[in-house]
C-alpha positions in Angstrom: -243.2 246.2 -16.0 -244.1 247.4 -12.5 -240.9 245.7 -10.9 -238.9 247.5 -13.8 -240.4 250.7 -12.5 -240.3 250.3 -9.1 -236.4 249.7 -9.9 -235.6 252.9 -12.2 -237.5 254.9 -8.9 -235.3 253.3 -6.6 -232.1 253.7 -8.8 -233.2 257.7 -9.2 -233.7 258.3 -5.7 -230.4 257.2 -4.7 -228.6 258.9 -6.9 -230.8 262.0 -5.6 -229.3 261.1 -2.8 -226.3 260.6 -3.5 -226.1 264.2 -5.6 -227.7 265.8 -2.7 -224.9 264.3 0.0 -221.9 265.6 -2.0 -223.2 269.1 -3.5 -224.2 269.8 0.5 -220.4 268.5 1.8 -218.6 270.3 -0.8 -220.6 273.5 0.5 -219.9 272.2 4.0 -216.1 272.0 3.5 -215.9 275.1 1.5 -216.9 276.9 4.6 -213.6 275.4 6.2 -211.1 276.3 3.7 -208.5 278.5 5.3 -207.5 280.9 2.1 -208.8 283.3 0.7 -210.8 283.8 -2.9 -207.5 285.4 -4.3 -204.8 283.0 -2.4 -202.9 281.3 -5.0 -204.4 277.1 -5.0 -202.5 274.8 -2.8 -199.9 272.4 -4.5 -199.6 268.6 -4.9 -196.4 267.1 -5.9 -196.2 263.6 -7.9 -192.9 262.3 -6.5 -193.4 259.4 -9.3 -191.7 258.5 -12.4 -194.8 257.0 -14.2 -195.3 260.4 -16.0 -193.1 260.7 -19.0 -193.5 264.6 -19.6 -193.8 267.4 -17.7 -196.8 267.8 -15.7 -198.2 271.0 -14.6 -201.7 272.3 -14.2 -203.9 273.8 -12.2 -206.9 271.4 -10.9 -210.8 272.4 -10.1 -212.3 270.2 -7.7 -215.6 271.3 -7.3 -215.6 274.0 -4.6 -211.7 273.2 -4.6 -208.9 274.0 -7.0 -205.0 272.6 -6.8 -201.9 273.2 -8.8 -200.9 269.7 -9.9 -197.3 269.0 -10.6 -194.6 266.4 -11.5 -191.6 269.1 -11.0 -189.8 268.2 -8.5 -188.3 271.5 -7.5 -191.6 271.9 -6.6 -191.4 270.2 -3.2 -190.8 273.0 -0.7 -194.2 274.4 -2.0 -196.4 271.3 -1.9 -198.6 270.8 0.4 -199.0 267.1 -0.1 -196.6 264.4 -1.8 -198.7 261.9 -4.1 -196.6 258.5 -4.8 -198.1 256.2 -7.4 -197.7 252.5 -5.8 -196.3 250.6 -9.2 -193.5 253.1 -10.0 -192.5 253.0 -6.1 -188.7 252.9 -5.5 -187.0 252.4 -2.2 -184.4 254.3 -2.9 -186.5 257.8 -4.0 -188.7 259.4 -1.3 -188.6 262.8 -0.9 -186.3 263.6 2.7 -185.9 264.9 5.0 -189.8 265.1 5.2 -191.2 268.9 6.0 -193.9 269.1 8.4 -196.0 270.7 6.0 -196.0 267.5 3.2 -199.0 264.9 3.4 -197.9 262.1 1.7 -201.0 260.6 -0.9 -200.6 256.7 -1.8 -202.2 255.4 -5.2 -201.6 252.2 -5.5 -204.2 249.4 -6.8 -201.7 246.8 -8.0 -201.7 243.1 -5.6 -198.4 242.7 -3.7 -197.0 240.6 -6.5 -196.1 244.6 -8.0 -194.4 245.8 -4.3 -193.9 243.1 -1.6 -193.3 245.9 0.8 -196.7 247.2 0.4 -199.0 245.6 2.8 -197.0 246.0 5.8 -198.0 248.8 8.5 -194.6 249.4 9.1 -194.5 251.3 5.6 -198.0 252.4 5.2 -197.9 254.4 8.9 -196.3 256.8 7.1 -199.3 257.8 4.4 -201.7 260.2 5.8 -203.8 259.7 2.3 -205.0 256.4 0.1 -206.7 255.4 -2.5 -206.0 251.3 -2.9 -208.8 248.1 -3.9 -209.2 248.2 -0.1 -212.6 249.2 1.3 -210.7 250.8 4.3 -209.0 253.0 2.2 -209.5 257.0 2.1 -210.4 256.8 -1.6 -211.4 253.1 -2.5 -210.9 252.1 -5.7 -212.8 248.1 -5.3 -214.8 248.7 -8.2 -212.1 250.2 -10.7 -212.1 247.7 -13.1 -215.4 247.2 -13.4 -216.7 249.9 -16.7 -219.6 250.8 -15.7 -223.0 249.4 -13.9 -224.7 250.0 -17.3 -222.0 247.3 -18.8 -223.2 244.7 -16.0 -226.7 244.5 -17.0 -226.4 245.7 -20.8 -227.2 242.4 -23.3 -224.7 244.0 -26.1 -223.1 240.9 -25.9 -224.3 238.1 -24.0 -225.3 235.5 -25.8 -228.1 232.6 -25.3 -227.0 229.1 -23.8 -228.6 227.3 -26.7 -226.2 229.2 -29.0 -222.7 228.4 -26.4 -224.0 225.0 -26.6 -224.2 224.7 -30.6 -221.3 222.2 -31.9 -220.3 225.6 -33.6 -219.1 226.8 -30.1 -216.9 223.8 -29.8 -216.6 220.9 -27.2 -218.5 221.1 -23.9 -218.0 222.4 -20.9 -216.8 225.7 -23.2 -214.0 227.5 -20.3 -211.8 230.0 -21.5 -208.2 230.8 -19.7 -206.8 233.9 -20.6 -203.5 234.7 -18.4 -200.2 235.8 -19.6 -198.5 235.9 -16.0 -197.4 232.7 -15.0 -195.7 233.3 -11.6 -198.1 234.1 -9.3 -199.0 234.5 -5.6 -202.1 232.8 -6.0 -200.8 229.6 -7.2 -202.8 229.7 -10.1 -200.7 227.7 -12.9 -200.9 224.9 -10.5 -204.7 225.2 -10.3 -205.3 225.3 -13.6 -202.9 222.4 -14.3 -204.9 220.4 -12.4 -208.2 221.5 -13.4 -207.4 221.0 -17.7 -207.0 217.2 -16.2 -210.7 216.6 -15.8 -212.4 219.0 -18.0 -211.4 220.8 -21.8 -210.2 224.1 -21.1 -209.1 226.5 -24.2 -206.2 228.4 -22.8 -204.9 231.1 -25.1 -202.6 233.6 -23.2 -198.3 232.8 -22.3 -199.8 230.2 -19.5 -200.2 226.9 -21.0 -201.4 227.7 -24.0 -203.2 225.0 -25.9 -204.5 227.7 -28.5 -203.8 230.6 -30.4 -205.9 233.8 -30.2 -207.8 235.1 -33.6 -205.3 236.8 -35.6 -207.0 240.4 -35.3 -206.8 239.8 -31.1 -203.0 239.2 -31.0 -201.7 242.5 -31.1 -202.0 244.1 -27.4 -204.7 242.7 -26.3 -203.7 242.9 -22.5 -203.6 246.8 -22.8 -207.4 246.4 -24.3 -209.2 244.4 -21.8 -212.4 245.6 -22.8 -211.9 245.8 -26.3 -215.3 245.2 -28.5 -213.5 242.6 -30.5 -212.1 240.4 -27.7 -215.2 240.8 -25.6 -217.2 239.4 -28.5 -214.9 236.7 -28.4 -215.3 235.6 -25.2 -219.1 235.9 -25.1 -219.4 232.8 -26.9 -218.2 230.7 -23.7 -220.1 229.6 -20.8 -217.1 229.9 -18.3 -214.1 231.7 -18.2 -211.1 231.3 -15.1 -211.2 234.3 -13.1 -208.5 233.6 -10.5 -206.6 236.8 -9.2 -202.5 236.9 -9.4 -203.0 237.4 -5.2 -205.4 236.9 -2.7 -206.4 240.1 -0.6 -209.5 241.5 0.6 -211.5 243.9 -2.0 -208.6 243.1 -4.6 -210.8 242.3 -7.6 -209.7 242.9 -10.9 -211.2 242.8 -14.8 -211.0 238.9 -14.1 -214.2 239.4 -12.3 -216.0 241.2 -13.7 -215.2 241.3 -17.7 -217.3 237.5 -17.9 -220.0 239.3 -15.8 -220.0 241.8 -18.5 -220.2 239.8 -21.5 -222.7 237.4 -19.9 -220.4 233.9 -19.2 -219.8 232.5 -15.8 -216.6 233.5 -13.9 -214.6 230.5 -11.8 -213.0 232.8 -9.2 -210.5 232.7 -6.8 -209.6 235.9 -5.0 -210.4 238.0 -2.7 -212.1 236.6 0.0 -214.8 239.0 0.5 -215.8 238.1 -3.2 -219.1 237.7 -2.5 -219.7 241.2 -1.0 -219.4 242.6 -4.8 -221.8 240.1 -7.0 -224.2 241.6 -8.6 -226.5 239.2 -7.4 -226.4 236.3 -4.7 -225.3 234.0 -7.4 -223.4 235.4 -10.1 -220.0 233.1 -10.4 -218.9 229.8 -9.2 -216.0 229.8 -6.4 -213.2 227.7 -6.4 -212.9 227.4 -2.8 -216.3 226.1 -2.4 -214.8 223.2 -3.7 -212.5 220.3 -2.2 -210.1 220.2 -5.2 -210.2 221.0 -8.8 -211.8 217.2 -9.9 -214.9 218.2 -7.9 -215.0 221.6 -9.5 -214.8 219.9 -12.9 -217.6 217.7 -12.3 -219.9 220.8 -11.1 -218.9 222.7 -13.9 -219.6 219.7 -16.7 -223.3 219.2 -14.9 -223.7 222.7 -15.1 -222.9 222.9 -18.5 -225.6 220.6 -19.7 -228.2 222.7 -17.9 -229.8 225.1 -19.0 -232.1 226.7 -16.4 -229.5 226.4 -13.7 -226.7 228.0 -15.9 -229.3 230.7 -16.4 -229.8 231.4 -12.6 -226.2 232.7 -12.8 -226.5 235.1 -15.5 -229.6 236.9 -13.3 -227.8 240.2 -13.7 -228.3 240.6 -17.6 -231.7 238.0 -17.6 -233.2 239.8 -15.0 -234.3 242.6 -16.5 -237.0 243.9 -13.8 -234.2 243.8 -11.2 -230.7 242.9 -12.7 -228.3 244.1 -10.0 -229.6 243.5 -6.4 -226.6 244.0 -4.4 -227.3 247.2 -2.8 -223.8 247.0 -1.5 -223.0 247.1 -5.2 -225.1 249.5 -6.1 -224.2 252.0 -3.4 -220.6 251.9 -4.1 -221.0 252.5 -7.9 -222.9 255.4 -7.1 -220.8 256.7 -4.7 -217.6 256.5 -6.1 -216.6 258.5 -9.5 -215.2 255.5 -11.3 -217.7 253.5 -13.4 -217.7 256.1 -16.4 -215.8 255.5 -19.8 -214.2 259.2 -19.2 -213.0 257.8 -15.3 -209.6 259.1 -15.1 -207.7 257.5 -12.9 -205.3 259.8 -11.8 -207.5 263.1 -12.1 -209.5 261.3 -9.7 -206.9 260.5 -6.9 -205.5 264.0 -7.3 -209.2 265.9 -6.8 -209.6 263.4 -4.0 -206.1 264.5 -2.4 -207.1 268.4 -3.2 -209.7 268.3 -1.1 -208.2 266.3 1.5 -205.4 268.8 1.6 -207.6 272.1 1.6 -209.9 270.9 3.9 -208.7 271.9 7.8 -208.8 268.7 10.6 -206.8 266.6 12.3 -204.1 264.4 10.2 -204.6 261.1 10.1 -202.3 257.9 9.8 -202.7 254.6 7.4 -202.7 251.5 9.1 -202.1 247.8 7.4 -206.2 247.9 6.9 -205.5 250.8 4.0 -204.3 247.9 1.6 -205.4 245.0 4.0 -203.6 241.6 2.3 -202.8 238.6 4.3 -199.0 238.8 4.7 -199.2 235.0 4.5 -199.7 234.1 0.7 -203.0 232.6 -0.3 -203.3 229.7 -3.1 -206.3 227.5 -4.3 -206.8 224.1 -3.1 -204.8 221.2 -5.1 -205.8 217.7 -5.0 -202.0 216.5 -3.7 -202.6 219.0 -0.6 -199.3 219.8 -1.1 -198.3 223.9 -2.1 -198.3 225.4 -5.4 -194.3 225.0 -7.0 -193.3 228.5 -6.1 -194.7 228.9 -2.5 -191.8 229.0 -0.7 -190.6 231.2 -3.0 -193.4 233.9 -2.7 -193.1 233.5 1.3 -189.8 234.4 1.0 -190.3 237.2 -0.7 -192.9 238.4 1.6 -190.3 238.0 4.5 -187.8 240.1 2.3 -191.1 242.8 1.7 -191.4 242.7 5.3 -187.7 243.6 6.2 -187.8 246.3 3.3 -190.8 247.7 5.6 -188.6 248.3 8.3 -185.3 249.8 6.8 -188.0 252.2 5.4 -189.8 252.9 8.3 -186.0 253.9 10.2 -185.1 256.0 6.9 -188.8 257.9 7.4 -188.1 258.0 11.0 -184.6 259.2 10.7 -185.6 262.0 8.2 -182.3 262.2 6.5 -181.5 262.0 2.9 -181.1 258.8 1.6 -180.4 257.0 -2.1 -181.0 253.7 -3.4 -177.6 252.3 -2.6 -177.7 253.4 1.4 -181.2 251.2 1.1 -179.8 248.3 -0.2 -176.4 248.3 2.0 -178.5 248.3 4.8 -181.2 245.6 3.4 -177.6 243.6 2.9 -176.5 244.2 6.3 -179.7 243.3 7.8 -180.0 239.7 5.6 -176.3 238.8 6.7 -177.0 239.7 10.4 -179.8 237.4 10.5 -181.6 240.9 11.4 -184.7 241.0 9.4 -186.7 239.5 12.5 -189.7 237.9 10.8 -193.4 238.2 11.8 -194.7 235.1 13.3 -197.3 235.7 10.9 -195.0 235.1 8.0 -194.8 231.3 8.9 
C-alpha cells in the first residue's frame, strides 16, 4: 500500500505540474497577442475534402479564440491553411501562396496512405505539424492509445490459468487480426512464415483460417476498441502487432489494444518501440529474433509459463506501480489525447490557433516532422530473401520522391496549378529519366 501511495503522489504532482506549466504559458502568450479584446478572431482555413458539410465556427482555445472554416472563399482571410494528410491531393493546394497563410499539416497515417509524405522536399513547405513523430509541432505518438487509465485498468484481462484452459483452444493461443494485405512492412510474408511453426488464429481479409463471432463481423475495423471485440481478444495470450510501415514513433492500436486488454503484443514497427512500453518488458519484438522459427519456439516456451508470461503483463499486475515509463507517463500528461472525448481535429485546430496568434519567428518542417526511413523496412524471413512486393514499394517510394519535387517547383513557382499540369509534368519527368533518385532510395 505504501508503493501505491507513493505512486498516486507522484502521479498528482506531475499533473500539478503539468497544469501549472500550461495555465502560466497560456498567460505568458496571451501577453503577446497582437489584437485587441474587440478584433474579430483570426481565421483558419481547412483546404481538405475530408469534411462532408460545411464547416464554420468560431474556436476558444483557452486564452485564444479562431474562426474555423472549410469555405474555401475563405482563403484571402485566413491566416493559416490546415491540410489533413489522408485526403491530400497533388493537384489541390491553395496558389499562388499569400505571404500571410501558414500552412498546418495533420497527418498521422504511415506512408503506405501518401508516398510523397516523408520527403523534405514537400514538408519544407509546412510551417505547422501534428504527425506520430516526436519532432513534430504537435505530436500525436500516443493517439491510439485510449487512455493511461485503459493501460492499467483489469476490465478485461484475464488470468493465464484461464487462456490456458482447453476452453481457450490449442496452445500457444496468438491472434492475427489484419485486413490489409499489401503492406510496406512485409508483414503477410512474416506471418506466412511464422503460422509454419506455431497455430495462429487469423480472422481478418489476410489469410484467414477463421471466421470472427457473428456479432463482430459488422465494422469491426471502424470499432477498434469496441467492448465486444476487446473481450474477444482478452482470452489470448499473444496477438501480432506488426505495423503496415516501419517509421520512428509510428505506433498504432496494434500496440497498444493487447496492452490494454492484458495479452502480449508480437511487434514490429517503429523502431523506437521500446521508448513507449509501459514497462521495460511489456511485448515481445520480432526483430530480436533471427527469423520467425526462432520466434515460434520462444513464444511456445513462453506459453507454458506462467510466471514468466506474467512478467510481461506488469502494467495491469503491478498494481503498486503499473506504468513505469516516465517517458510514457510524461507524454500522456502532456499531450490532450488520452480522453474518450479526444477530438482529433478540435485538437489540431486549437493547437494551430495558438500557433497562429502567438507573434515569433516562422518556422520551417524538415524530413524529422514525419521522420520515416525513405528506404522500406520489413521483418526478417528465414529465406533472407525480401518480402513479394518489395520492389514494388521501393518503387513507389522513388515515384513519392519525384512527386516531392514537382511539388516543391509548383510551391516555389507560386502559380496556379490543377491536377492535370501535376501529372503531365510527373509524366514528363518519368519519360526523361528526370526523377533523379536519392541514393538513399537504393
Amino acid at each position: 500500500m505504501r508503493f501505491a501511495h507513493r505512486w498516486i503522489i507522484g502521479i498528482t504532482c506531475l499533473i500539478l505540474v503539468w497544469l501549472l506549466h500550461f495555465v502560466c504559458w497560456d498567460l505568458v502568450e496571451l501577453f503577446d497577442v497582437q489584437k485587441s479584446t474587440t478584433a474579430a478572431p483570426i481565421e483558419l482555413l481547412w483546404w481538405s475534402h475530408h469534411f462532408s458539410f460545411v464547416y464554420d465556427e468560431v474556436r476558444q482555445c483557452g486564452a485564444f479564440e479562431c474562426r474555423v472554416t472549410n469555405k474555401r472563399q475563405r482563403l484571402s482571410s485566413a491566416r493559416a491553411v490546415l491540410f489533413y494528410g489522408t485526403a491530400l491531393k497533388t493537384g489541390d493546394f491553395p496558389m499562388p501562396r499569400s505571404p500571410q497563410h501558414l500552412w498546418a499539416l495533420l497527418h498521422e497515417e504511415s506512408p503506405r496512405n501518401v508516398i510523397y509524405a516523408p520527403f523534405d522536399d514537400f514538408l519544407q513547405h509546412f510551417n505547422f505539424t501534428s504527425t506520430f513523430s516526436r519532432y513534430s509541432d504537435q505530436p500525436i505518438t500516443t493517439q491510439w492509445l485510449p487512455s493511461a487509465h485503459d493501460l492499467i485498468s483489469m476490465d478485461y484481462t484475464m488470468s493465464f490459468d484461464f487462456k490456458s484452459s482447453n476452453l481457450n483452444g490449442p496452445s500457444p493461443s496468438v491472434v492475427f487480426l489484419n485486413s490489409d494485405c499489401d503492406t510496406m512492412s512485409g508483414r503477410e510474408d512474416y506471418m506466412k512464415e511464422l503460422m509454419r511453426h506455431i497455430n495462429v488464429d487469423s480472422f481478418g481479409s489476410c489469410l484467414r483460417n477463421k471466421d470472427l463471432p457473428a456479432s463482430l463481423q459488422n465494422d469491426y475495423l471502424n470499432n477498434l476498441y469496441s467492448p465486444k471485440l476487446l473481450r474477444f481478444l482478452s482470452r489470448y495470450k499473444f496477438m501480432i502487432a506488426i505495423e503496415n510501415a516501419v517509421c520512428e514513433d509510428y505506433i498504432t492500436e496494434k500496440f497498444w489494444r493487447p496492452l490494454v486488454v492484458g495479452v502480449i503484443p508480437i511487434y514490429f514497427g517503429s523502431p523506437s518501440i521500446k521508448d513507449w512500453q509501459p514497462q521495460k518488458k511489456s511485448a515481445i519484438f520480432v526483430s530480436d529474433f533471427p527469423n520467425a522459427a526462432a520466434l515460434g519456439r520462444y513464444i511456445m516456451e513462453l506459453s507454458e509459463n506462467k510466471t514468466e508470461y506474467d512478467s510481461f503483463r506488469g502494467h495491469k499486475l503491478n498494481r503498486s506501480h503499473p506504468i513505469q515509463n516516465e517517458k510514457l507517463l510524461h507524454h500522456l500528461i502532456t499531450y490532450p489525447h488520452q480522453t474518450r472525448e479526444y477530438d482529433f481535429f478540435e485538437t489540431f485546430e486549437c493547437a494551430v490557433c495558438k500557433y497562429a496568434t502567438h507573434s515569433g519567428p516562422i518556422k520551417r518542417a524538415n524530413a524529422r516532422h514525419y521522420n520515416c526511413p525513405l528506404v522500406p523496412i520489413y521483418a526478417p524471413l528465414e529465406s533472407k530473401k525480401e518480402p513479394e512486393r518489395a520492389t514494388d514499394w521501393r518503387s513507389a517510394m522513388e515515384v513519392g520522391q519525384c512527386q516531392a519535387r514537382i511539388l516543391d517547383t509548383f510551391f516555389r513557382s507560386n502559380k496556379p496549378y490543377n491536377e492535370a499540369d501535376f501529372e503531365a509534368e510527373l509524366n514528363r519527368r518519368m519519360d526523361d529519366n528526370r526523377c533523379s533518385i536519392d541514393p538513399k532510395l537504393h
